[in-house]
C-alpha positions in Angstrom: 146.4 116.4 302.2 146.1 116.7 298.3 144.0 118.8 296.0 142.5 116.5 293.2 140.3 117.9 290.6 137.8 116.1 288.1 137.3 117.7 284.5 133.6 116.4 284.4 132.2 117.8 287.8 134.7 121.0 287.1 135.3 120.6 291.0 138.2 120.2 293.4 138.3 118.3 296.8 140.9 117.7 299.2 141.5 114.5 300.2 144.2 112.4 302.6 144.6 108.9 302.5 141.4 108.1 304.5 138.2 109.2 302.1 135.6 107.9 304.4 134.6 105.3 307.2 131.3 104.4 308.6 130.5 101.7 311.5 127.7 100.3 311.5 125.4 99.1 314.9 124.8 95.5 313.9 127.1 92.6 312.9 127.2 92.7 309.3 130.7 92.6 306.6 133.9 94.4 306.5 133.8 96.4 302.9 136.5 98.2 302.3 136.8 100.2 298.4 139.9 101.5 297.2 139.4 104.3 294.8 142.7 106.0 292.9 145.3 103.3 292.6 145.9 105.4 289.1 146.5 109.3 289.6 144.7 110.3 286.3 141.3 108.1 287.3 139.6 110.4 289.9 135.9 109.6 289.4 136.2 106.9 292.4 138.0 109.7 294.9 134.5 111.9 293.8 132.3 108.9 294.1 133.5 107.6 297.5 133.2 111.2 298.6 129.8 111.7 298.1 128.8 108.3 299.4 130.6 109.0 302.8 129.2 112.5 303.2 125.5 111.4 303.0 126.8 107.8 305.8 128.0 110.6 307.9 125.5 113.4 307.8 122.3 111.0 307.7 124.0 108.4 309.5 121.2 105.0 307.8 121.2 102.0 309.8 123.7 100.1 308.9 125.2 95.9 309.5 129.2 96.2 309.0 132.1 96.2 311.4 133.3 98.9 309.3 133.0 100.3 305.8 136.1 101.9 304.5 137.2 104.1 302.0 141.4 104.9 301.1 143.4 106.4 298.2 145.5 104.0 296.6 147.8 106.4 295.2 148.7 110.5 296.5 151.5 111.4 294.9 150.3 110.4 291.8 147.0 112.1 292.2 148.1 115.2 293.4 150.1 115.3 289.7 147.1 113.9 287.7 149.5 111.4 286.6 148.5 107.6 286.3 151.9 106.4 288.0 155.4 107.8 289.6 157.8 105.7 289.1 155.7 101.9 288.3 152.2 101.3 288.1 150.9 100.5 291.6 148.4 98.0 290.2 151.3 95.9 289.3 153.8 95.9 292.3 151.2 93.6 294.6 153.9 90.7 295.5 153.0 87.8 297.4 155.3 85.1 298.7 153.8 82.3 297.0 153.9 83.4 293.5 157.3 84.7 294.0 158.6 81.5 295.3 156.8 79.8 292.3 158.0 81.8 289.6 155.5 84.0 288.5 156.3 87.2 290.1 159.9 88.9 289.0 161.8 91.6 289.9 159.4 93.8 287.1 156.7 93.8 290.2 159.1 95.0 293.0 157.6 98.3 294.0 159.9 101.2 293.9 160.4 104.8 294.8 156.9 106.6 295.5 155.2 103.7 295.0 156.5 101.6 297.2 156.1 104.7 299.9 152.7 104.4 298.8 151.9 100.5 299.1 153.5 100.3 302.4 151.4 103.5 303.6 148.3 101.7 302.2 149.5 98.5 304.1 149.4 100.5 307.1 145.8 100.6 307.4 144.8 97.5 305.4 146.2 94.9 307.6 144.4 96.7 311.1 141.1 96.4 309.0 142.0 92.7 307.8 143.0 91.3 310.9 140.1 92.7 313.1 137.6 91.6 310.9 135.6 88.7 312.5 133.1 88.4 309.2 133.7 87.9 306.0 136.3 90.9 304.3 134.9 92.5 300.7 137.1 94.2 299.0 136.1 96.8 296.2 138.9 98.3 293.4 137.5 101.2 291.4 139.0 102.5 288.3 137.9 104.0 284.9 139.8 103.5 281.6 141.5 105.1 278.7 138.4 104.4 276.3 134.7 104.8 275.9 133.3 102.0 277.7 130.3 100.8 279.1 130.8 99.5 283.5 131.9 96.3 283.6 133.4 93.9 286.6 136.5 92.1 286.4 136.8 89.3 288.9 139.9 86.6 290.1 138.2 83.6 288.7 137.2 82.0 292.2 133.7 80.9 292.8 133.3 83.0 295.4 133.8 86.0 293.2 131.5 84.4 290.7 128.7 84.6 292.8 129.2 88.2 294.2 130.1 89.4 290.7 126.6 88.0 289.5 124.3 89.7 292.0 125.4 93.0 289.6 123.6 93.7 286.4 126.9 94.3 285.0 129.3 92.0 282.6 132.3 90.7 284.3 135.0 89.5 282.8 137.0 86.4 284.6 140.8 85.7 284.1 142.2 89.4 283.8 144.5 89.9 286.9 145.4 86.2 286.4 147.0 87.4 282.5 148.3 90.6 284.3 151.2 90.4 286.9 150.7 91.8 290.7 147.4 93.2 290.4 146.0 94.5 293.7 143.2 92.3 293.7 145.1 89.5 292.8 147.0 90.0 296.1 143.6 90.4 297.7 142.4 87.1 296.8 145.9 85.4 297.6 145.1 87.0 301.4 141.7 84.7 301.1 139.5 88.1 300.5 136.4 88.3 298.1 136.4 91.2 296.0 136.4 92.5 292.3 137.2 95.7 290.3 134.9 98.2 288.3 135.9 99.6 285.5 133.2 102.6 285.5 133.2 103.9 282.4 135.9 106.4 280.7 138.2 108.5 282.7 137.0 112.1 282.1 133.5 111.4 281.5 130.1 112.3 283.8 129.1 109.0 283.2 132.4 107.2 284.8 131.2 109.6 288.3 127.9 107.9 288.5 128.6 104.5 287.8 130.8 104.9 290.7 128.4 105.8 292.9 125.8 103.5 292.0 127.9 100.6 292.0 129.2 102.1 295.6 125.0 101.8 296.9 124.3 98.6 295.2 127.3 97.3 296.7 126.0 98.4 299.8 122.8 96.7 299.6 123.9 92.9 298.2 126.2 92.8 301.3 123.0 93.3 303.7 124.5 96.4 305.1 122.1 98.7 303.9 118.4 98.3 303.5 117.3 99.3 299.6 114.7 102.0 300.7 117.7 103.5 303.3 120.0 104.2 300.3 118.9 107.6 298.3 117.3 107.4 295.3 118.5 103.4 294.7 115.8 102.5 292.1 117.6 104.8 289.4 121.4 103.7 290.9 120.1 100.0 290.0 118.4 101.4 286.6 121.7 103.1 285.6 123.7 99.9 286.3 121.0 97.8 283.9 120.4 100.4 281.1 124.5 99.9 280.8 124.6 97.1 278.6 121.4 95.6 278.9 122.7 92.7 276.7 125.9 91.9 277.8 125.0 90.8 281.6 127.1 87.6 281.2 130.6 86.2 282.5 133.6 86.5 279.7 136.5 84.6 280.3 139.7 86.5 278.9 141.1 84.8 275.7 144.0 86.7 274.5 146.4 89.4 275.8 148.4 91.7 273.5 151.6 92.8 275.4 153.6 95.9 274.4 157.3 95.4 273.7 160.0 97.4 276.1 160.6 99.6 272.5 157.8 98.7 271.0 155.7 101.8 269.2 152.4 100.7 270.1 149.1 102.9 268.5 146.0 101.3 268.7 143.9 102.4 265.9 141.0 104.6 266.8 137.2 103.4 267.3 137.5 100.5 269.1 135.3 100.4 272.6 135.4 97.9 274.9 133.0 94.8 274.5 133.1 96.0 270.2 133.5 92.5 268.2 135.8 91.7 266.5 136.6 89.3 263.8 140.0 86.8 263.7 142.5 88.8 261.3 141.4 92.2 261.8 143.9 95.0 262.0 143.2 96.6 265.8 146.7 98.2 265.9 149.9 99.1 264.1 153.3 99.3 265.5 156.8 100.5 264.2 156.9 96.8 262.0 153.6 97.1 260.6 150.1 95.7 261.5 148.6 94.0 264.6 145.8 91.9 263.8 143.1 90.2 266.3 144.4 86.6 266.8 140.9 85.5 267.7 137.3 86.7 267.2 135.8 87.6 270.2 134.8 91.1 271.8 137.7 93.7 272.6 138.5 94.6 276.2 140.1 97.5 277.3 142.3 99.1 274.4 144.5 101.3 274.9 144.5 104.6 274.0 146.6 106.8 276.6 150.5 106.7 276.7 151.4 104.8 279.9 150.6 101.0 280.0 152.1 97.4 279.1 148.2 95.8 277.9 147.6 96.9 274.6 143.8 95.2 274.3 142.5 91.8 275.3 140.0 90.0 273.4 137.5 88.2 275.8 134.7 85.4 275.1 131.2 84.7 277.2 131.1 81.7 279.0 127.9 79.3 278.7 125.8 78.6 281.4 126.9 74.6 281.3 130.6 75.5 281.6 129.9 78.2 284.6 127.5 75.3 286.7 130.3 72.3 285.8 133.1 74.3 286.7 131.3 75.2 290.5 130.4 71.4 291.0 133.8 70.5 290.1 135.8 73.1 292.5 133.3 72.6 295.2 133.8 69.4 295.2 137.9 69.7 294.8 137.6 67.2 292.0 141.0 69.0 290.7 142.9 66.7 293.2 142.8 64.0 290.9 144.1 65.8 287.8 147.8 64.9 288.8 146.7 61.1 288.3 146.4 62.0 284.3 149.5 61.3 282.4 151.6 64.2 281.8 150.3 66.0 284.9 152.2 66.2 288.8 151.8 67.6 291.7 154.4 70.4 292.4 156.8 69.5 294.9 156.5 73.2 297.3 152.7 74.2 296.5 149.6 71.8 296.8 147.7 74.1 294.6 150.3 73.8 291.9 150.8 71.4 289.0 153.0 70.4 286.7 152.4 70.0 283.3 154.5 68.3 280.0 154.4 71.1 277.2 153.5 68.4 274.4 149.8 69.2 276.3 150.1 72.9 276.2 147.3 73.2 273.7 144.7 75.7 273.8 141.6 72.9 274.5 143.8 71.6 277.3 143.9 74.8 278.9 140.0 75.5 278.7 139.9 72.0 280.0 142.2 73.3 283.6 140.3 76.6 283.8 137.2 74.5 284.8 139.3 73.3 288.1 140.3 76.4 288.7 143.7 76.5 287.1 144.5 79.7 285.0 147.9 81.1 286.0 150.4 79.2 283.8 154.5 79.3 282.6 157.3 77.1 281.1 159.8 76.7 283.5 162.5 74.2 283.2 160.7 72.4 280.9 157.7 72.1 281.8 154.3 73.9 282.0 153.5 75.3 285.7 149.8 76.4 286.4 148.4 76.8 289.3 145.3 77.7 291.4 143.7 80.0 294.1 144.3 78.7 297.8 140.5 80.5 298.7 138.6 79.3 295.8 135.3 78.1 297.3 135.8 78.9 300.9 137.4 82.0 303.6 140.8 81.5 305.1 141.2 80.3 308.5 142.5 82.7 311.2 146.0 80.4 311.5 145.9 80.7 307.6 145.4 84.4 308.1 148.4 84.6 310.1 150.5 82.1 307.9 149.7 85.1 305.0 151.1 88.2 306.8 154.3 86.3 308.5 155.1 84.8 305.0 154.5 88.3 303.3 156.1 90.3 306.3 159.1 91.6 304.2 156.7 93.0 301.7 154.4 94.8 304.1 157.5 96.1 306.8 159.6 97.4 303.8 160.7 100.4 303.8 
């Protein structure tokens, strides 16, 4: 057990790994939320609290196998700290992308935070391989910057259409830019699921967003009737009044990576979903200025010392490309891409393609991002993108199976 303490309640808990389950009487989803994958974002371990304390006491009808709740990250917590010894939203390995490429030796969890992963392992895979339903999965952070609550999402269809039963903005393409996310290893396992970023670290504001995002989670999913959860009418409110007129999908445009010896300093004012124009100065560094490649709105900049993402610049996607892009991956129309000159089908993954870099252009890859095809590198001359297995449809039990035995060196290590 670890103290952890939140500057805006002023209050301190104690908490273990497990923050909270419930199980419900009918057939209904698995949920599970992870709250605290970052030591120095405790608003979720608060939120997750509370929400379990009123399941338990009152104990609400509720349709779910089980609804879970775990710290992603003690050691870290207990120091206030956002990592050990690497950032544990970064160390999420899976065989596949190894094998392709895209995954290094920079993601290999060490030290506490391998102790952690495999602790967290420990419990997630019992949960994951019961489950009979349909597995949600919930990641719950805050960030470094005033910001309103926003949703970011694998860009799967099937996380298109939970993200949009939230009166939030999500933003599509992040953990695809960013390497071993934990939700990106969740939606390589064939799970639905996105990540909330509640609103900034310290604030009051980051505590409720958590908690009403928590009971309206609770009541898309059919496990909770809306006049069972307290008070829901001002959870939903709070979630609208957010940002009223941002309630749109934004597919991530640019990334702004910090050198090993870079001296990055993000220059002070900027909030996330602020607009910004193509040439201006966002940041300076020890060889002068940084300038926004792009116009667009500003994601997530960074103003705390640990972290590789300086900011992102993000852009809404139109109603016509969000309804083509679901006809065309429900109907697997990507298959014939590798029919188109320049374009193969890799020889070891069927959701892989291989691409000549004279069609590494900008358009072109707007053009793959309607099939589903985002994560992308040069390798040996040419350009290697590739897809989500569980784009439009749940895993299989023998595809289940295939996960954890392919995997089992990740999850068994010690």
């Amino acid at each position: 057990m670890i103290e952890v303490t939140n500057r805006a309640l002023d209050e301190t808990i104690e908490i273990g790994r497990i923050l909270g389950k419930y199980k419900g009487e009918k057939e209904g989803p698995v949920i599970v939320f992870i709250g605290g994958t970052h030591g120095n974002e405790t608003s979720s371990i608060f939120a997750l609290s509370q929400v379990f304390e009123y399941l338990n006491r009152l104990q609400p009808s509720f349709s779910g196998e089980v609804i879970a709740a775990f710290a992603g990250n003690l050691e870290a917590l207990d120091k206030g700290v956002r990592w050990i010894d690497n950032d544990m939203n970064r160390i999420w390995v899976t065989d596949r992308l190894q094998k392709l490429g895209f995954i290094d030796e920079r993601n290999l969890p060490v030290g506490n935070e391998q102790k952690q992963q495999k602790e967290l392992l420990d419990i997630l895979n019992p949960v994951f391989d019961q489950a009979d339903g349909p597995v949600f999965v919930f990641d719950l952070h805050t960030t470094s910057s005033v910001s309103p609550p926003f949703i970011g999402a694998s860009d799967t269809i099937r996380n298109r259409q939970l993200a949009l039963q939230y009166p939030l903005p999500c933003v599509v393409g992040f953990d695809e830019a960013m390497r071993g996310t934990f939700m990106n290893y969740i939606n390589e396992r064939g799970h639905s699921g996105v990540a909330l970023e509640a609103g900034e670290h310290y604030s009051m504001a980051a505590v409720e967003n958590n908690i009403s995002f928590i009971w309206h989670t609770l009541k898309i999913l059919g496990s909770m009737e809306k006049n069972d959860i307290p008070k829901y009418n001002i959870h939903y409110q709070r979630l609208c009044r957010s940002l009223a007129e941002n309630r749109k999908i934004f597919d991530l445009k640019f990334t702004y990576k910090i050198g090993e010896d870079e001296k990055f300093q993000m220059r002070s004012g900027y909030a996330t979903f602020d607009k910004v124009k193509k040439g201006e100065i966002l940041a300076d560094n020890q060889y002068g200025e940084i300038k926004a490649p792009y116009s667009g709105r500003i994601f997530m900049p960074l103003y705390q010392s640990q972290g590789d993402d300086g900011f992102f610049i993000i852009r809404e996607i139109s109603e016509f490309k969000l309804d083509l892009s679901r006809y065309l991956r429900t109907h697997n129309l990507g298959r014939y891409l590798r029919y188109l000159p320049g374009i193969k089908k890799h020889p070891d993954d069927e959701n892989t393609i291989m691409v000549h870099p004279i069609l590494n252009k900008k358009f072109f890859h707007d053009f793959l991002h309607a099939f589903g095809y985002r994560r992308k590198m040069l390798k040996d001359g040419s350009l290697i993108i590739t897809r989500r297995k569980f784009d439009v449809r749940i895993p299989t039990k023998e595809e289940k199976m295939a996960f954890k035995e392919s995997n089992g060196q990740q999850e068994d290590s010690d």
